[in-house]
N, CA, C and O atoms as CSV, one atom per row, in Angstrom:
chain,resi,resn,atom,element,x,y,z
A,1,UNK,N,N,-57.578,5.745,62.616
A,1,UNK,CA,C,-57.434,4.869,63.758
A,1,UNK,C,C,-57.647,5.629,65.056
A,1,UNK,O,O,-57.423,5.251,66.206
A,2,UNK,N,N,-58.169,6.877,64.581
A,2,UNK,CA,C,-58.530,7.549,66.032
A,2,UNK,C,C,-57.291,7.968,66.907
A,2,UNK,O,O,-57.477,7.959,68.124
A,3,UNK,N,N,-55.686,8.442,66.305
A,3,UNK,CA,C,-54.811,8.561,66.896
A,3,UNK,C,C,-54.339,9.985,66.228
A,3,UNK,O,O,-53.559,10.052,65.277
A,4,UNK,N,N,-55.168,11.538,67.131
A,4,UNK,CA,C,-55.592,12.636,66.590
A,4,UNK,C,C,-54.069,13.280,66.466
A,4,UNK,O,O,-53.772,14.113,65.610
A,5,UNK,N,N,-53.255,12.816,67.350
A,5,UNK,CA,C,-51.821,13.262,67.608
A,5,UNK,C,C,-50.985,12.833,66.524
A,5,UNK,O,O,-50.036,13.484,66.086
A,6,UNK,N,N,-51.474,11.411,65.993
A,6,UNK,CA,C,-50.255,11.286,64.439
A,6,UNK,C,C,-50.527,11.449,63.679
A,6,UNK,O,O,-51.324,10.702,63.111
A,7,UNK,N,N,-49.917,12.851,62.991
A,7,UNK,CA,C,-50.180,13.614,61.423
A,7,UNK,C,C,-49.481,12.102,60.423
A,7,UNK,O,O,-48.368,11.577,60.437
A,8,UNK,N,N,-50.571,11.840,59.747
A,8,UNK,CA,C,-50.358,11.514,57.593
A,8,UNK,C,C,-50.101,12.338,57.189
A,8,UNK,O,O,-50.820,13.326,57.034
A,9,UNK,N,N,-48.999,12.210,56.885
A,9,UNK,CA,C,-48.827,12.913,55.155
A,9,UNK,C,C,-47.596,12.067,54.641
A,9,UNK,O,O,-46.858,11.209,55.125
A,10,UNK,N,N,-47.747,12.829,53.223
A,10,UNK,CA,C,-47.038,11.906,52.188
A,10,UNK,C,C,-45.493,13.104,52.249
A,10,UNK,O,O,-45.451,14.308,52.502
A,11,UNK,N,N,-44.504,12.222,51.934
A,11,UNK,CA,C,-43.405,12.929,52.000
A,11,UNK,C,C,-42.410,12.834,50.342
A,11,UNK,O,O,-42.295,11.859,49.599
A,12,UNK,N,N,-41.935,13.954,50.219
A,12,UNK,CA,C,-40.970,13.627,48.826
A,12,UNK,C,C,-39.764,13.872,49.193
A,12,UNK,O,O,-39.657,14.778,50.019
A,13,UNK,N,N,-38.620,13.260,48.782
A,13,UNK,CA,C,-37.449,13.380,49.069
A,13,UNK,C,C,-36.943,13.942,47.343
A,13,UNK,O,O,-36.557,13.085,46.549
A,14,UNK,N,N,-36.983,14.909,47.070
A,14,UNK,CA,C,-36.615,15.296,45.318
A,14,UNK,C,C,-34.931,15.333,45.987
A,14,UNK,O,O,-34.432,15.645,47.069
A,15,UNK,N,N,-34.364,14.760,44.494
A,15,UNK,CA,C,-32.601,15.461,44.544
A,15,UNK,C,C,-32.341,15.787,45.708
A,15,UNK,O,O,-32.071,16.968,45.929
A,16,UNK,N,N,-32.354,14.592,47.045
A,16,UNK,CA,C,-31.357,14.536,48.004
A,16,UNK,C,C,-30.370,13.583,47.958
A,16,UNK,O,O,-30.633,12.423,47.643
A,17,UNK,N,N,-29.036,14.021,48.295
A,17,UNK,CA,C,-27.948,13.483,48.267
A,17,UNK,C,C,-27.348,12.805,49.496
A,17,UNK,O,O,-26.733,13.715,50.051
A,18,UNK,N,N,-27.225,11.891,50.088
A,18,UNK,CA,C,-26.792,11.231,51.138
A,18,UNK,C,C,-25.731,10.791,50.631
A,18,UNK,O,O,-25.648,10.317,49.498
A,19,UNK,N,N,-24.295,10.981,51.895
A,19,UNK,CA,C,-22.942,10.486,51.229
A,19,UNK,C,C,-22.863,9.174,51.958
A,19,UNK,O,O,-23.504,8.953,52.986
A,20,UNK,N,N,-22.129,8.393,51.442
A,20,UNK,CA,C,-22.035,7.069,51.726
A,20,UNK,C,C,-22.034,6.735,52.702
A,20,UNK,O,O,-22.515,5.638,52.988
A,21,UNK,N,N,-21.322,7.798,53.895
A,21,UNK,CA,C,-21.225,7.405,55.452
A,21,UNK,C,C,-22.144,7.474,55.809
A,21,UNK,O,O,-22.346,6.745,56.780
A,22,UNK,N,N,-22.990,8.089,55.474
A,22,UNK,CA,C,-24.340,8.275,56.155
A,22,UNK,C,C,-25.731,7.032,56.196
A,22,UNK,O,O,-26.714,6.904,56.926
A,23,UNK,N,N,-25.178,6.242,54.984
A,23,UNK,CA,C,-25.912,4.902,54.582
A,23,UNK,C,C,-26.213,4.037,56.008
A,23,UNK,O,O,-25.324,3.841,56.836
A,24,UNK,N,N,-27.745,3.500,56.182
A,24,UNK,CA,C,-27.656,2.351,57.329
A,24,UNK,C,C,-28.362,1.816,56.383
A,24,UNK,O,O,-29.253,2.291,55.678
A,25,UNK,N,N,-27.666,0.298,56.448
A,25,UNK,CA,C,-27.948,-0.683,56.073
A,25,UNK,C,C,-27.307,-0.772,54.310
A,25,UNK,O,O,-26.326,-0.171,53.873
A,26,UNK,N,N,-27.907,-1.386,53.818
A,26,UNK,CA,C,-27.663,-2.067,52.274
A,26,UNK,C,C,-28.382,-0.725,51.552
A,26,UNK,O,O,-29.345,-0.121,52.026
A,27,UNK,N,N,-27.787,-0.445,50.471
A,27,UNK,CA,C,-28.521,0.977,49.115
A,27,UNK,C,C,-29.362,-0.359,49.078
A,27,UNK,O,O,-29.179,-1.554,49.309
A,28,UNK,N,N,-30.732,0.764,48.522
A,28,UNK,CA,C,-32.009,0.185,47.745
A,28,UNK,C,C,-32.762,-0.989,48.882
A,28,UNK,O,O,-33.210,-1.995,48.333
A,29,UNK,N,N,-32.874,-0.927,49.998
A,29,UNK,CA,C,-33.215,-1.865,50.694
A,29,UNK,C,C,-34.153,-1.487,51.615
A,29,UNK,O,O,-34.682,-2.411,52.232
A,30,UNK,N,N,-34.558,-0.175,51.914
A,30,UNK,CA,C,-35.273,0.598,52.608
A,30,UNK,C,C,-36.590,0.211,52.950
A,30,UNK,O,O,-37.071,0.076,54.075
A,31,UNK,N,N,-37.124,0.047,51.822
A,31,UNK,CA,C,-38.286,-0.629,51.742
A,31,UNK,C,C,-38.673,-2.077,52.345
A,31,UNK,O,O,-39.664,-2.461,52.965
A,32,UNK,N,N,-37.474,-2.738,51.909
A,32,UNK,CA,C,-37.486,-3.874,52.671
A,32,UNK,C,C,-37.550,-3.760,54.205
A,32,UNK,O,O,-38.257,-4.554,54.825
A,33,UNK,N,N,-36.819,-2.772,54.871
A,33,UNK,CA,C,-36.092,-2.456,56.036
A,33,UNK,C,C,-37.415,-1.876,56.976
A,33,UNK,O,O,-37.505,-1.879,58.204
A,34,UNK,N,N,-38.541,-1.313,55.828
A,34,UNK,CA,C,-39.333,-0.515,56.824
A,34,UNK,C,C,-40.621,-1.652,57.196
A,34,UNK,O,O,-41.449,-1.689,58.106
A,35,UNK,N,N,-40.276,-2.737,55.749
A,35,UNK,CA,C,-41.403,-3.556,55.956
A,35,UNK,C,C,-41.602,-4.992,57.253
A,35,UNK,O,O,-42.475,-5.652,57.816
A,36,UNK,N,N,-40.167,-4.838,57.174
A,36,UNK,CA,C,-39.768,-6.100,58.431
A,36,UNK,C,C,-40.300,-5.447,59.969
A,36,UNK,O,O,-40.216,-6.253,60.896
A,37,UNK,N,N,-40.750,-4.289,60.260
A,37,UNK,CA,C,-40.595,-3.430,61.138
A,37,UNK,C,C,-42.231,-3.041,61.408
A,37,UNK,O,O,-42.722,-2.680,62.478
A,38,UNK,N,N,-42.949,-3.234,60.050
A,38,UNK,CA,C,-44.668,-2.925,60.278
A,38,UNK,C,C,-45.708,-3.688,61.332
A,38,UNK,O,O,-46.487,-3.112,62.091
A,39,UNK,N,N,-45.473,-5.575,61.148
A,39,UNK,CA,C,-45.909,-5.981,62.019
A,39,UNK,C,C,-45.626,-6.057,63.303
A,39,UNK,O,O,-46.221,-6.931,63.934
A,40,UNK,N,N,-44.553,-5.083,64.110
A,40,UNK,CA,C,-44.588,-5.130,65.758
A,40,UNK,C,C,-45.159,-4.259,65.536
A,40,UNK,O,O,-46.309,-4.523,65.887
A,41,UNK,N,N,-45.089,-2.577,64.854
A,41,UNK,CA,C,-45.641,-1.693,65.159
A,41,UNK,C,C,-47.090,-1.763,65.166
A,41,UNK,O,O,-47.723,-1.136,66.016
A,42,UNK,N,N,-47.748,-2.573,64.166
A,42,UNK,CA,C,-48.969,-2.656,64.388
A,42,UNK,C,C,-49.756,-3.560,64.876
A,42,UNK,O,O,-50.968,-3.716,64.730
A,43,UNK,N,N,-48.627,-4.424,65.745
A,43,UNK,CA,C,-49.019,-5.690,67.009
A,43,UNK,C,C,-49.099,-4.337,68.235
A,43,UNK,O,O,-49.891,-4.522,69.159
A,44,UNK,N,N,-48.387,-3.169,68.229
A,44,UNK,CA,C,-48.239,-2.284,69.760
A,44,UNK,C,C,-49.669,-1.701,69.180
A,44,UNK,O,O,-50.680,-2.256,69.609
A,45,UNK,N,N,-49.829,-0.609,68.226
A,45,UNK,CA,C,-51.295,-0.319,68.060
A,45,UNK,C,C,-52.317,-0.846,68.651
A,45,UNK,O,O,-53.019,-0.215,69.441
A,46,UNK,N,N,-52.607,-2.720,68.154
A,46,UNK,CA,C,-53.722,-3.564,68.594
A,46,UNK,C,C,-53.780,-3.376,69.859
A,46,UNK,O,O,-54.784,-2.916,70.403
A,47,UNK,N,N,-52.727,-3.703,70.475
A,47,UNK,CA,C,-52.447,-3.683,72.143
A,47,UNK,C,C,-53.125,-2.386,72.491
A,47,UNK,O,O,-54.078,-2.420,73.269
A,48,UNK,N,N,-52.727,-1.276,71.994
A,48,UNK,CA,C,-53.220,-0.041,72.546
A,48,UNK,C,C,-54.786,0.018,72.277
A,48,UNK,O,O,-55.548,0.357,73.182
A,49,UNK,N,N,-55.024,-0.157,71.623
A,49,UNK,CA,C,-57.106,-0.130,70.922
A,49,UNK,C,C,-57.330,-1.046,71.918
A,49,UNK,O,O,-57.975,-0.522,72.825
A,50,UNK,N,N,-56.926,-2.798,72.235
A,50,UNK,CA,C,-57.326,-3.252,73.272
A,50,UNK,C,C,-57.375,-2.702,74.666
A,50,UNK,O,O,-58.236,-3.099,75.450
A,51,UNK,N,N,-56.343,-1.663,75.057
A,51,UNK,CA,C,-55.987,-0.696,76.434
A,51,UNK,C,C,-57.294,0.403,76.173
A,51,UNK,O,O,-58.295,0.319,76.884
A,52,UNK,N,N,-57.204,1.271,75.263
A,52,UNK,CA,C,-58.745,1.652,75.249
A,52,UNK,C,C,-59.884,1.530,75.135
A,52,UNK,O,O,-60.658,2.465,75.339
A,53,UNK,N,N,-60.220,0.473,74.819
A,53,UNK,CA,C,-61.390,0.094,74.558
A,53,UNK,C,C,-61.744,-0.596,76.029
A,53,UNK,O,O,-62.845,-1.113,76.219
């Protein structure tokens, strides 16, 4: 997307332990949590490609 400043990469989390206090939101829901969150981020992107272009 032509955005030279944000590194991809893939990340592994092996045998990490998070204690309960540390939990946001609901166990096992993460996914859900990151997906509710994709379409503004990539409504601000559009906006920005429209600002450069």
């Amino acid at each position: 997307m032509g955005l030279k400043a944000s590194d991809t990469a893939e990340l592994f989390f092996s045998d990490v332990h998070i204690p309960a206090s540390g939990l946001i939101g609901e166990e096992d829901r993460g996914l859900e949590y990151a997906k509710a969150v994709l379409p503004e981020g990539r409504l601000g992107l559009g906006a920005a490609a429209v600002v450069v272009a």
